[in-house]
C-alpha positions in Angstrom: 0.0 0.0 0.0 1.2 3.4 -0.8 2.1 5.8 1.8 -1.1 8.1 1.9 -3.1 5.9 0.4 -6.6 4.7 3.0 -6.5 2.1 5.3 -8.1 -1.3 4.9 -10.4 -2.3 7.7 -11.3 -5.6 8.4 -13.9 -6.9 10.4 -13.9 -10.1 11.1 -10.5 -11.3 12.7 -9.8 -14.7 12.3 -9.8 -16.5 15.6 -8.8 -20.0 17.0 -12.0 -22.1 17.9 -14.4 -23.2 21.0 -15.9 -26.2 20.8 -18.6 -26.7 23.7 -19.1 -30.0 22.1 -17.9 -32.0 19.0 -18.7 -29.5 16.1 -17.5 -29.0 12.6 -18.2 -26.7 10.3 -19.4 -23.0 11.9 -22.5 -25.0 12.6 -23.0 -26.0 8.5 -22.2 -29.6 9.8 -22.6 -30.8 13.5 -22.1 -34.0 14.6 -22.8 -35.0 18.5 -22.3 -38.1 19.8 -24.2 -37.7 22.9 -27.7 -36.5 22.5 -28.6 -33.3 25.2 -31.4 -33.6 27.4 -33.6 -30.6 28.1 -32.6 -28.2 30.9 -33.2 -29.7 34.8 -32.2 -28.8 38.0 -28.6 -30.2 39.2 -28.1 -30.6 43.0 -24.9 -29.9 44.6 -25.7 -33.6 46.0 -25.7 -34.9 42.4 -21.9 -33.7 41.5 -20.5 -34.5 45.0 -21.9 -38.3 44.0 -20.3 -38.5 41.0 -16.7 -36.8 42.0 -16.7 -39.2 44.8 -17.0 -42.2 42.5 -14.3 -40.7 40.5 -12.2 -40.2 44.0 -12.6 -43.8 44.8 -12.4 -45.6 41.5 -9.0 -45.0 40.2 -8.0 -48.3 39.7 -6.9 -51.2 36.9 -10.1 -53.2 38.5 -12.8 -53.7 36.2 -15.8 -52.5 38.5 -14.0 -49.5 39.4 -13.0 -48.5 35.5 -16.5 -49.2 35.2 -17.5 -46.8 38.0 -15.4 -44.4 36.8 -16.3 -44.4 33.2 -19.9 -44.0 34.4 -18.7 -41.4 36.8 -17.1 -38.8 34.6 -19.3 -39.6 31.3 -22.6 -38.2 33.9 -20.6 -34.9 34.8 -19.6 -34.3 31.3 -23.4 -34.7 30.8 -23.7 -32.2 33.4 -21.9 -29.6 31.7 -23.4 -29.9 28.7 -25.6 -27.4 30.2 -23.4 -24.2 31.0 -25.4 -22.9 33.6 -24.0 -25.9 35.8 -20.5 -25.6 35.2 -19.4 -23.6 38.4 -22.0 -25.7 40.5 -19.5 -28.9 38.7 -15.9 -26.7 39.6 -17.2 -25.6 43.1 -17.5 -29.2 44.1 -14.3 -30.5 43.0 -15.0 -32.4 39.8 -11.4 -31.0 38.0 -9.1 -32.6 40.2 -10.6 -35.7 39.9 -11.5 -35.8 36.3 -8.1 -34.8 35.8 -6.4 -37.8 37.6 -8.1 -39.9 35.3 -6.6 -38.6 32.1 -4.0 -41.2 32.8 -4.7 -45.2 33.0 -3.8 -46.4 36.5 -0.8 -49.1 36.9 -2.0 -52.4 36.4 0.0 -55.2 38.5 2.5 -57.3 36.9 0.9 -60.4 35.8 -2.8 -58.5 35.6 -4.8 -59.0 32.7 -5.5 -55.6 30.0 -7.3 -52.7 31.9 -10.8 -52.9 31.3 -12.2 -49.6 29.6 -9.0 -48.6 28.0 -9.5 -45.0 26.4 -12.8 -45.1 27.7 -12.3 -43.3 31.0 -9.8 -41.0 29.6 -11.8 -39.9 26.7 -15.2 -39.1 29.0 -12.5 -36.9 31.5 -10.9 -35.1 28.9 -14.0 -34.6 27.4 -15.9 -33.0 30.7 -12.8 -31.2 31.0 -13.2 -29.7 27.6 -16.9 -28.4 28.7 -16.0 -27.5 31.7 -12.9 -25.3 30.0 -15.8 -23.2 27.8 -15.8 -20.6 30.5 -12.3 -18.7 30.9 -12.5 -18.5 34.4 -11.7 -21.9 35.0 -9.4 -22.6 32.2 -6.6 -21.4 34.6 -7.6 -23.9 37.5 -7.7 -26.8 35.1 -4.5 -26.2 33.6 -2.7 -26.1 37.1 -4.2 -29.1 38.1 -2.2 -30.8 35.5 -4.8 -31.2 33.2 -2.4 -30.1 29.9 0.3 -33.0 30.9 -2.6 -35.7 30.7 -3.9 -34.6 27.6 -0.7 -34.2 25.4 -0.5 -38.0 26.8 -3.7 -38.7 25.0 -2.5 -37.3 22.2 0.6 -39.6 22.1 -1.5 -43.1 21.6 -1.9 -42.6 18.4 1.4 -44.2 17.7 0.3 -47.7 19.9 -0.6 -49.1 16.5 -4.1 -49.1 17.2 -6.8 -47.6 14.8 -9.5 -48.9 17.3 -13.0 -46.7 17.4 -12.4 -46.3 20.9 -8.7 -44.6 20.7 -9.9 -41.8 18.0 -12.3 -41.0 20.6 -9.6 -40.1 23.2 -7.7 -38.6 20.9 -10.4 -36.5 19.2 -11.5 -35.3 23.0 -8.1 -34.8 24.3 -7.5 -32.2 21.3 -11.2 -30.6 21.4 -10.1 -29.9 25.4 -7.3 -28.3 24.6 -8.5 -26.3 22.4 -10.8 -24.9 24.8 -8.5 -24.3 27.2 -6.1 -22.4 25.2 -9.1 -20.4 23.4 -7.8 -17.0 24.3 -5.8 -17.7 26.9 -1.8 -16.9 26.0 -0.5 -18.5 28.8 -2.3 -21.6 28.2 -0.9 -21.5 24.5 2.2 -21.1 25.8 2.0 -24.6 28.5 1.0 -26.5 25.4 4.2 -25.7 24.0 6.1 -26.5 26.5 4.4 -29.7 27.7 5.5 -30.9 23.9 1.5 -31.2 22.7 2.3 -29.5 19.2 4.5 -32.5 17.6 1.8 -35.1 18.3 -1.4 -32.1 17.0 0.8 -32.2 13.9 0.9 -36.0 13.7 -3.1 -36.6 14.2 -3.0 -34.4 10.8 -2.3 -37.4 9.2 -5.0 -39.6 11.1 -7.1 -41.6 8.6 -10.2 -40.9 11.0 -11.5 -37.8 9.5 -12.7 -36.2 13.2 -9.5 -36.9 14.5 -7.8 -34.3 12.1 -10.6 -32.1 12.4 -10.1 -32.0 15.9 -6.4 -31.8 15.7 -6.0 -29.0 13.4 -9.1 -27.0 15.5 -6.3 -27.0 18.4 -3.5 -25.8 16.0 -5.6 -22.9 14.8 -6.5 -21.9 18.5 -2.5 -22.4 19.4 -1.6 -20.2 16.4 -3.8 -17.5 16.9 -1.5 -14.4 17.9 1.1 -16.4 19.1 4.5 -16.6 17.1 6.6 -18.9 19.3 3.5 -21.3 18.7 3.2 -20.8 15.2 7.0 -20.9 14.4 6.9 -24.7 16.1 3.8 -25.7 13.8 5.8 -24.6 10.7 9.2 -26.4 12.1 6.6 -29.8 12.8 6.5 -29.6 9.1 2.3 -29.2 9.1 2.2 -27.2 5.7 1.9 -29.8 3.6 -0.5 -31.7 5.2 -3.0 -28.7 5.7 -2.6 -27.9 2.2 -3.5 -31.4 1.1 -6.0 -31.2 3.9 -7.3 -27.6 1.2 -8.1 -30.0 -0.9 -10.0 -32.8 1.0 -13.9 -33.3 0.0 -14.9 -33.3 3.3 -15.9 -29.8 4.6 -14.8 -29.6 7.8 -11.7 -31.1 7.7 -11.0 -28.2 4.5 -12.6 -25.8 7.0 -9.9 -26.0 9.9 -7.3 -26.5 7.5 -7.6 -23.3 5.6 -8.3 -21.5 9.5 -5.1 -23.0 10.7 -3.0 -21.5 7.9 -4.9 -18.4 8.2 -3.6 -18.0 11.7 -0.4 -19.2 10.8 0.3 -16.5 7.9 -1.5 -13.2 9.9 1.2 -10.9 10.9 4.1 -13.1 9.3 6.1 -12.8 6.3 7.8 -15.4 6.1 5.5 -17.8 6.8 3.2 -16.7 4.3 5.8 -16.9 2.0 6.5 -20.4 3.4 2.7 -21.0 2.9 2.9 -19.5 -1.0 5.7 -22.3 -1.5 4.4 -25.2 -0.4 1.6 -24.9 -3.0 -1.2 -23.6 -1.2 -2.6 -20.6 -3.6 -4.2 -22.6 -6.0 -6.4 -25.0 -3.5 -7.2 -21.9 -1.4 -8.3 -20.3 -4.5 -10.7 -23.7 -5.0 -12.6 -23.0 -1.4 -13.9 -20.1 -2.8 -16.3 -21.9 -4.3 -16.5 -24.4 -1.3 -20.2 -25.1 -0.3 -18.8 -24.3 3.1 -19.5 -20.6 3.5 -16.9 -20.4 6.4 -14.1 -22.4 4.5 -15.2 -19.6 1.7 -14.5 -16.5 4.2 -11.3 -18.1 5.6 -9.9 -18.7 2.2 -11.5 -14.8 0.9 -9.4 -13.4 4.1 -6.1 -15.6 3.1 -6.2 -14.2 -0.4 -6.2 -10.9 1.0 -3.5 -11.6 3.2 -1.2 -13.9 0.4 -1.9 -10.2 -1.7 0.1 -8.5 0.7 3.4 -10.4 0.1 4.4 -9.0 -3.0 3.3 -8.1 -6.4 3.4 -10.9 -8.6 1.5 -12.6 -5.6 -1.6 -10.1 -6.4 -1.3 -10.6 -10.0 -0.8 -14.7 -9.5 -3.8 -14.6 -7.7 -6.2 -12.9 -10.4 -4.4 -14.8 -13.0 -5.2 -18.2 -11.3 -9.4 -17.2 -11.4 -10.3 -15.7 -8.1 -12.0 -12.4 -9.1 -14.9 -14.2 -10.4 -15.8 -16.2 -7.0 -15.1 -13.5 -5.0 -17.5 -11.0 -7.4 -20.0 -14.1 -6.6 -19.4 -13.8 -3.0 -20.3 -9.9 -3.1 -23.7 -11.0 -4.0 -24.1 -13.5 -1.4 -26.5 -12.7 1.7 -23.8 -13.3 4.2 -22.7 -10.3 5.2 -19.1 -11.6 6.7 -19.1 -13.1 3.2 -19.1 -10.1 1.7 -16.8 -8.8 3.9 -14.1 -10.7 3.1 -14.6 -11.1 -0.5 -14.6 -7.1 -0.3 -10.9 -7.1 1.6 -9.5 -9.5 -0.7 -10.2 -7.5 -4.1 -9.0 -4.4 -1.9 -5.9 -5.4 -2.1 -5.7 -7.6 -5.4 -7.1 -4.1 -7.0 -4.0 -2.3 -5.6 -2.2 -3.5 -8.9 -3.0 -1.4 -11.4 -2.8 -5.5 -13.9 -5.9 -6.6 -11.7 -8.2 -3.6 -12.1 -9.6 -4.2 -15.5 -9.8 -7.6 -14.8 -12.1 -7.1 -11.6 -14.5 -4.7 -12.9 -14.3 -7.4 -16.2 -15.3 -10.1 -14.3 -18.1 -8.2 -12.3 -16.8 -7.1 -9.3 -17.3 -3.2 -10.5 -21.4 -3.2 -9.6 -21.4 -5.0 -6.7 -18.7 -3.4 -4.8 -20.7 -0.4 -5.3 -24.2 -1.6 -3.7 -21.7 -2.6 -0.9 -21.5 1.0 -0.1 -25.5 1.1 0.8 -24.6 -1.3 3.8 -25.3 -0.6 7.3 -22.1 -2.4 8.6 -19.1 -0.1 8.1 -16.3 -2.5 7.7 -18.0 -4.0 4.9 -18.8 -0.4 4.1 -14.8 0.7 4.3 -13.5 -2.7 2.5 -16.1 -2.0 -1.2 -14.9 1.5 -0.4 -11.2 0.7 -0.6 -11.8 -1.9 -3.4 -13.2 1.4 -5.7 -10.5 3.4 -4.8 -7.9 0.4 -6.6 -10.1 0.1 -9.7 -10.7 4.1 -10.3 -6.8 4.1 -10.7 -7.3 2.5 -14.1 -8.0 4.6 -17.2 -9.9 1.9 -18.2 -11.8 1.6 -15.4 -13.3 4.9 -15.3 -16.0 5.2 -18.2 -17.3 1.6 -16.7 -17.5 3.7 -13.2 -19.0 6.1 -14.7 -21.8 4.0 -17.1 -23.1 2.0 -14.0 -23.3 5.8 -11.8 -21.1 5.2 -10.0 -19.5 8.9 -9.7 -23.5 9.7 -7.8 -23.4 6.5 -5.5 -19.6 7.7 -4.1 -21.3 11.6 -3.4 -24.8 10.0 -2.3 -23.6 7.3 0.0 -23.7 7.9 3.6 -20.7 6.3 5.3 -20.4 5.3 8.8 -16.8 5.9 9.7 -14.4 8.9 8.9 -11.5 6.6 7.1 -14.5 5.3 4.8 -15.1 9.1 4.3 -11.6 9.6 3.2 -11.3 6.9 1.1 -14.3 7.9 -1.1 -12.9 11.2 -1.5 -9.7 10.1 -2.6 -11.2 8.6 -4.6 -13.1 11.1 -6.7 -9.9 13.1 -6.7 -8.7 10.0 -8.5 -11.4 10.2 -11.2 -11.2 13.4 -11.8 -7.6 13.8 -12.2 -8.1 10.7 -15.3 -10.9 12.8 -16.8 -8.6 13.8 -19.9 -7.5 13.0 -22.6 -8.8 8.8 -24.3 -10.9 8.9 -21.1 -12.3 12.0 -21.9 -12.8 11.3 -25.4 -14.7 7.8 -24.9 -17.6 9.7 -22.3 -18.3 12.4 -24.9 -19.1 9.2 -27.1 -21.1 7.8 -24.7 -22.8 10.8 -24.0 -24.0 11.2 -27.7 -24.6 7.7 -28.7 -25.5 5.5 -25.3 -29.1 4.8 -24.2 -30.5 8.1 -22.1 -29.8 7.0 -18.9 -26.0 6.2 -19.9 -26.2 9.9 -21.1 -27.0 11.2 -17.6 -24.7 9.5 -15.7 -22.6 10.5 -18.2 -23.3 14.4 -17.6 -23.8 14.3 -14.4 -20.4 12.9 -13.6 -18.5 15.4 -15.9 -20.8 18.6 -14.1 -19.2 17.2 -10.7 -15.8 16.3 -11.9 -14.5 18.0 -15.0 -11.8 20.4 -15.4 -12.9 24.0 -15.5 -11.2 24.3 -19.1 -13.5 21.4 -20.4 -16.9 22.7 -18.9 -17.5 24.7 -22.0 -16.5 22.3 -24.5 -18.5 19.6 -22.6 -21.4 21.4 -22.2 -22.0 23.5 -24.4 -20.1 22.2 -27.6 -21.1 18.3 -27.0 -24.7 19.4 -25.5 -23.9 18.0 -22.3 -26.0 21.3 -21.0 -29.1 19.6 -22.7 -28.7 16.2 -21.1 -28.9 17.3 -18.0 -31.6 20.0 -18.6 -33.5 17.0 -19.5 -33.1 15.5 -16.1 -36.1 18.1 -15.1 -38.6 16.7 -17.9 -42.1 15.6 -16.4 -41.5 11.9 -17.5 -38.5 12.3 -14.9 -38.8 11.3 -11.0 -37.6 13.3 -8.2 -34.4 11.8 -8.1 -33.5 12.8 -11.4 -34.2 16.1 -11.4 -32.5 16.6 -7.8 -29.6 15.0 -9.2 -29.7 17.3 -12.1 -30.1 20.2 -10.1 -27.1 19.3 -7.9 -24.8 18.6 -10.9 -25.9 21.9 -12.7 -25.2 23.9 -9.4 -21.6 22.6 -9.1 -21.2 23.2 -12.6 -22.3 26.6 -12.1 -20.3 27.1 -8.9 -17.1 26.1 -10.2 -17.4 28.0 -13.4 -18.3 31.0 -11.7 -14.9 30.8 -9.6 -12.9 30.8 -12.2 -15.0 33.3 -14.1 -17.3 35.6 -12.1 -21.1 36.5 -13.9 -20.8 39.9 -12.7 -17.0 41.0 -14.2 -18.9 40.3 -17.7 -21.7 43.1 -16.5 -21.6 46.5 -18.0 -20.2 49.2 -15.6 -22.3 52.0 -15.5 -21.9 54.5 -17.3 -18.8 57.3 -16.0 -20.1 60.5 -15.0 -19.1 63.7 -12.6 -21.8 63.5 -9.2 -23.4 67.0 -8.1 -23.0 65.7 -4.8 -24.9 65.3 -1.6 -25.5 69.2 -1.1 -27.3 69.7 -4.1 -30.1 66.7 -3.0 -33.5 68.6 -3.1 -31.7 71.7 -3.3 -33.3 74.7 -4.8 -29.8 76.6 -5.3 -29.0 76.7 -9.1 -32.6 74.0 -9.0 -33.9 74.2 -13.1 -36.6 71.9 -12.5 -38.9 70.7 -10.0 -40.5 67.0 -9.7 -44.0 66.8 -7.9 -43.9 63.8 -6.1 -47.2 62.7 -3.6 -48.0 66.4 -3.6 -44.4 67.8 -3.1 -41.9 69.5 -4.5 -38.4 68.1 -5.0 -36.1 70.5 -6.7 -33.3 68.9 -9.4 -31.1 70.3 -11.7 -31.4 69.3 -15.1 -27.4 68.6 -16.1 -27.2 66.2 -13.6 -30.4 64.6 -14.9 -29.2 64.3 -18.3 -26.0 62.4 -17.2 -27.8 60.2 -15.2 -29.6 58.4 -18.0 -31.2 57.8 -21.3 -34.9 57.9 -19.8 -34.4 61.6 -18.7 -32.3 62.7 -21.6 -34.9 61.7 -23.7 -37.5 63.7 -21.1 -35.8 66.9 -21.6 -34.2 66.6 -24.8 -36.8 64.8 -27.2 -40.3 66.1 -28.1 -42.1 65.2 -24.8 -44.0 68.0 -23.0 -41.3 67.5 -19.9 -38.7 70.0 -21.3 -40.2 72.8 -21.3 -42.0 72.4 -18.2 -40.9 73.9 -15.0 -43.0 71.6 -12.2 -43.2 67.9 -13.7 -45.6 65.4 -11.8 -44.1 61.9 -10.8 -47.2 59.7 -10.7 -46.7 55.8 -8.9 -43.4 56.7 -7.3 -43.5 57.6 -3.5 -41.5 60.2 -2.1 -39.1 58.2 0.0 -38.2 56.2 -3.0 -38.0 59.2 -5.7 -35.7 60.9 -2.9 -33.3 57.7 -2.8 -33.0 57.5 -6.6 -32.4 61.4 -7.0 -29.7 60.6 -4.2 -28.1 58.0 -6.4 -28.2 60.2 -9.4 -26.4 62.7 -7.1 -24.0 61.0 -5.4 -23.3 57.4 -7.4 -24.8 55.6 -4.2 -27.2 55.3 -1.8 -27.9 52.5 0.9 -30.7 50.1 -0.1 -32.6 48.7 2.9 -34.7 44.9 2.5 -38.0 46.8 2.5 -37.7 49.7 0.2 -35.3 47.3 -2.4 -37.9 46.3 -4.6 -40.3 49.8 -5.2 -36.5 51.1 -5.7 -35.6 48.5 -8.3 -39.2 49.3 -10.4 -38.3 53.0 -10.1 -34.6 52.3 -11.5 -35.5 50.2 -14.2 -38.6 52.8 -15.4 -35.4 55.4 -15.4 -32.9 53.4 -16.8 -30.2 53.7 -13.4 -28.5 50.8 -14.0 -26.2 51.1 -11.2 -28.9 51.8 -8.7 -30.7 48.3 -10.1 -27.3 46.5 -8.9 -28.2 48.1 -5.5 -31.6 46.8 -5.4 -31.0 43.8 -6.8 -28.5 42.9 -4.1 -30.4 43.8 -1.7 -33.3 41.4 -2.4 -30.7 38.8 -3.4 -29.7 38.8 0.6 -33.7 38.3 1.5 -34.3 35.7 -0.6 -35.8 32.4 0.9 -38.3 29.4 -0.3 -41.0 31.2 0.7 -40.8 34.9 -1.3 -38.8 33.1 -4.3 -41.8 33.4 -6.7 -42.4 36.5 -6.1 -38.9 37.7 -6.4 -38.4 35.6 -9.2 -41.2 37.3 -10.9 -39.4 40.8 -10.0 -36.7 39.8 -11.9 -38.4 38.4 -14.8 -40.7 41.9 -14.8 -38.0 44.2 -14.3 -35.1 42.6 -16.3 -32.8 42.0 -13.1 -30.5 39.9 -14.9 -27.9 39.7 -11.7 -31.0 39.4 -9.7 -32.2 36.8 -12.2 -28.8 34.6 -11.8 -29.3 34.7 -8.1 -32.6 33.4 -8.8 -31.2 30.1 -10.9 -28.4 29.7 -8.3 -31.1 29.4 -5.3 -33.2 27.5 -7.1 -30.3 24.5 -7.7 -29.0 24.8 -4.3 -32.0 24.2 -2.6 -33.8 22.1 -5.0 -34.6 20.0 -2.5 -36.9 22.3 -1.0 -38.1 24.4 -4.2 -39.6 21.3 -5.7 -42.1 20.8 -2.4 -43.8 24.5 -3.6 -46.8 24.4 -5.2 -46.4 25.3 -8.7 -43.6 23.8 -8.9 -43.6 22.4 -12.3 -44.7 25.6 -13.9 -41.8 27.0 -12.3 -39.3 24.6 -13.6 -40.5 25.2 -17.3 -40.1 29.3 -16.7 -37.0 28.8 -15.1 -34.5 26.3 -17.6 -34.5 29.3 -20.6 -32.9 31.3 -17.7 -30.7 28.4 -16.4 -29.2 27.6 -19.7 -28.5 31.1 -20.3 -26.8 31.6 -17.1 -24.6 28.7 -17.9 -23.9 29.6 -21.2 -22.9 33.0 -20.8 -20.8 31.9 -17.8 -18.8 28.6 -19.0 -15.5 29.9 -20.4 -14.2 29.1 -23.7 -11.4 26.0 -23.7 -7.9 27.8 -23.4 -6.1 27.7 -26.4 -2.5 26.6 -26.7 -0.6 28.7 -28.9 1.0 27.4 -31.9 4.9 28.0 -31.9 
């Protein structure tokens, strides 16, 4: 991974196994040899019974193997049901299941032990439930209980194959892998008491639970433990568990791949051990195991085996994982998905793999991952996108299947998934250039309408400033997404138009502001604030409401056009002395004659708009900027028709923009006003104009 580049998250960390009875599979397969009865009421009299059998029956003799067979076989019973298991602890019940782990001497001469395995398989395997809570894991491992167990483990090599002796085995491995479940120290005894060379040796068992059971126990000793894991490897276990990747039988594939997955996390080197003995290609077959936890575990390995180097990503893809893994995005498991999500993370960190995954279908799932209400499944599609938008090639396919609008819609749960998404639009933008550029303006001219708005939308958000106007406005790209607010489209698409056509706006009016292209108004000297209403050197008096305002013609005639034609055309005005100002109050004549005085006048909210119908009926450009601005800072949802009408009435063209500009940013609202659609057909002349006028030209390079 690139320094910089987001963080992969995963979710679901691989840990070693409980078994609170014989299972297999992550409960696809269960097997139990001892059928549970219902829940009932366990006396303190009932274990102190059985431990004292137990006490008093370790012997060669038959009736006491007997005893003690029955003994320990009822108190395994007993903790079949967890809620008795400190009732079973409190009474003694370790200490004497525990002595019987081993067989007791048998006199010389004496005939075989009666029971042989038997006793020691029902003790080690009430050990093993009694070893599901933590608490006691500790007082069970002093008691000596690891010492008797890695002896169980050592019979295998007695020659016999009998029934009886897989059954010790197979419970002397489940136990220990109960007892070391989380428990360091624990891992650590096992070690030393010598129990991982004969866990490596059941491997090789030709009873199927027995090497089940076995490799459960090495994947709960590997987990986060290196001296343990190092040992495994030295045993020479890898090729065994890979064969064991291969095996028909589910579970026994099932532990094998979780073993190795412990083996590999957090070392190099075994991982590359692992990649050497051959174990790529069967991993790469449990992908399509019927065993959706084999699946997972084998999802998670690829991941990890794409972390050792770069051929190893490219290996991987080339040896047909992308497509099983695409399949496992659609799956309803979300762990599943999860995993199938971190593993084309990091195979689509090589920029060989990224065609290939979107290709083989990985492109449209990975972004419906992004709707999901778990966020490490949420971070892991979100890192996956962020490989495959660094492909040219990639990008038009983004594009085509939206989604540029999914990554800016999507509301993600946690900040990295945040930051990877917007690293990742960076990425697609900086690749919208050039052949990538080229093949979207195809797409937008000659693909079905709804490639065509994806299309446009995309390019509004994500183009360079330079393009817009070529874009938009050469390749109609303006029209596409005008056509977003036709009545056959649904309120999506014309929110999504009206956010596209607002960032377009908004970063075209950065680089070239509407108003620089306005007219200034025209120069001219000001009278000045003395001669306001002044009858010194007055040549002309206005009757406004009744009252007389006195002027002065020169400055009139500079103002504007509308009173040089008064006093210099044919109208009755220029020779008259007193001239009557009909519809115009006196507070707002005395404002304008201000402005024409003076080149400025403050424009409060409630006088803006009488002021801007008296500046446009006199031509004071200048003064209609005032107003203009002024009701541009009142404008909300509620008066926008009205001001919008203002505009449209009085030719406010500024005031008009502001109008187009409100009316995309807060589409959202606007389209909940009654009229609405009315609306939208008065307003897209004005919105294409706006745009038009205010997308600059492509910047030429000059020829040398």
């Amino acid at each position: 991974m690139e320094r910089g580049d987001p963080k992969i998250v995963v979710g679901g960390e691989r840990k070693g196994h409980k078994r609170k009875l014989a299972e297999t599979c992550a409960g696809q397969e269960k097997e139990k040899e001892n059928e549970e009865d219902g829940p009932f009421s366990l006396l303190p009299q009932d274990v102190q019974t059985q431990v004292g059998r137990l006490n008093s029956s370790f012997s060669w003799r038959e009736a006491d193997r007997f005893t003690a067979r029955r003994a320990a076989h009822s108190i395994a019973e007993f903790a079949k049901h967890e809620e008795h298991v400190d009732l079973i602890v409190g009474e003694g019940a370790i200490p004497a299941l525990v002595q019987h782990l081993q067989a007791p001497p048998v006199g010389e001469g004496e005939g075989p032990i009666a029971c042989e395995h038997e006793v020691e398989k029902e003790a080690a395997f009430a050990l093993g439930l009694l070893a599901v809570k933590p608490e006691h894991q500790r007082l069970i491992a002093d008691a000596g209980a690891l010492s008797g167990l890695v002896s169980l483990l050592k019979r295998h090599g007695n020659g016999s194959n009998s029934r009886i002796l897989n059954g010790v085995l197979r419970r002397a491995a489940d136990a220990i892998t109960n007892l070391a479940h989380e428990n360091g120290a624990i891992k650590t005894l096992v070690r030393t008491e010598e129990g991982i060379p004969p866990l490596v040796d059941l491997l090789e068992s030709t009873d199927t639970k027995v090497q089940r059971a076995a490799a459960g126990a090495l994947r709960t000793l590997a987990f986060k433990n290196e001296p343990n894991k190092n040992q495994i490897v030295e045993c020479n276990a890898l090729p065994t568990l890979i064969l064991m990747l291969r095996s028909e039988d589910v579970g026994i594939h099932y532990e094998a791949v979780g073993v190795i997955g412990n083996l590999v996390h957090s070392s190099i080197n075994i991982k590359k051990e692992v990649l050497l003995a051959g174990a790529l290609q069967p991993v790469i077959g449990l992908l399509s195991s019927r065993c959706h936890e084999s699946q997972r575990e084998a999802a998670l390995l690829l991941g990890q085996f794409a972390t050792t180097d770069p051929e190893c990503k490219v290996h991987i893809v080339q040896r047909g994982a992308v497509r099983p893994l695409s399949n496992m995005l659609q799956m309803p498991d979300p762990q599943l998905k999860e995993m199938a999500a971190f593993a084309l993370g990091r195979l689509a960190q090589n920029s060989h793999n990224q065609a290939g995954i979107v290709h083989d279908g990985g492109l449209t799932p990975l972004l419906e991952l992004l709707d999901s209400k778990n966020g490490s499944l949420q971070h892991n599609a979100a890192f996956a996108l962020y490989g495959l938008a660094d492909n040219e090639d990639n990008v038009s396919d983004i594009v085509k299947e939206g989604g540029v609008q999914k990554l800016q819609d999507v509301e993600l749960i946690v900040q990295a998934s945040k930051d990877c998404v917007a690293k990742t639009l960076k990425r697609l933008e900086e690749k919208l250039h050039g052949r990538v550029l080229k093949h979207l303006l195809y797409l937008m001219r000659v693909s079905e309408k709804n490639v065509q708005r994806r299309v446009a939308l995309a390019l509004a958000h994500l183009c360079s400033p330079d393009d817009q106007r070529m874009i938009f406005v050469d390749n109609n790209g303006l029209e596409v997404l005008l056509g977003l607010f036709s009545p056959s489209a649904n309120s999506k698409q014309q929110h999504d138009g009206a956010v596209a056509l607002h960032s377009l706006a908004k970063r075209a009016a950065a680089q070239s502001p509407i108003d620089a292209a306005l007219p200034p108004p025209t120069p001219q000297v000001y009278l000045g604030e003395k001669y306001v209403n002044s009858n010194t050197l007055s040549d002309v008096t206005f009757l406004v409401e009744g009252r007389r305002f006195y002027a002065h013609r020169i400055a009139l005639l500079a103002s504007s056009d509308t009173f040089r034609a008064m006093f210099d055309g044919g109208y009755r005005e220029k020779e008259a002395k007193d001239i009557e100002i009909p519809n115009i109050s006196w507070g707002v004549f005395e404002l304008m004659m201000r402005f024409i005085y003076t080149g400025t006048v403050d424009v409060t909210a409630d006088i803006a708009q009488d002021l801007l119908r008296a500046a446009d009926q006199y031509l004071l450009e200048g003064l209609k900027l005032l107003c203009e601005c002024a009701i541009a800072q009142d404008l909300n949802v509620e008066n926008f028709a009205n001001v919008y009408d203002l505009a449209e009435a009085y030719h406010a063209t500024s005031l008009r923009h502001t109008c187009v500009l409100f009316f995309l940013e807060q589409h959202e609202h606007m389209s909940t006003m009654l009229g609405y659609p009315s609306l939208v057909e008065r307003i897209l002349p004005d919105i294409r104009d706006y745009l038009i006028r205010i997308l600059r030209p492509q910047l030429q390079v000059p020829s040398q």
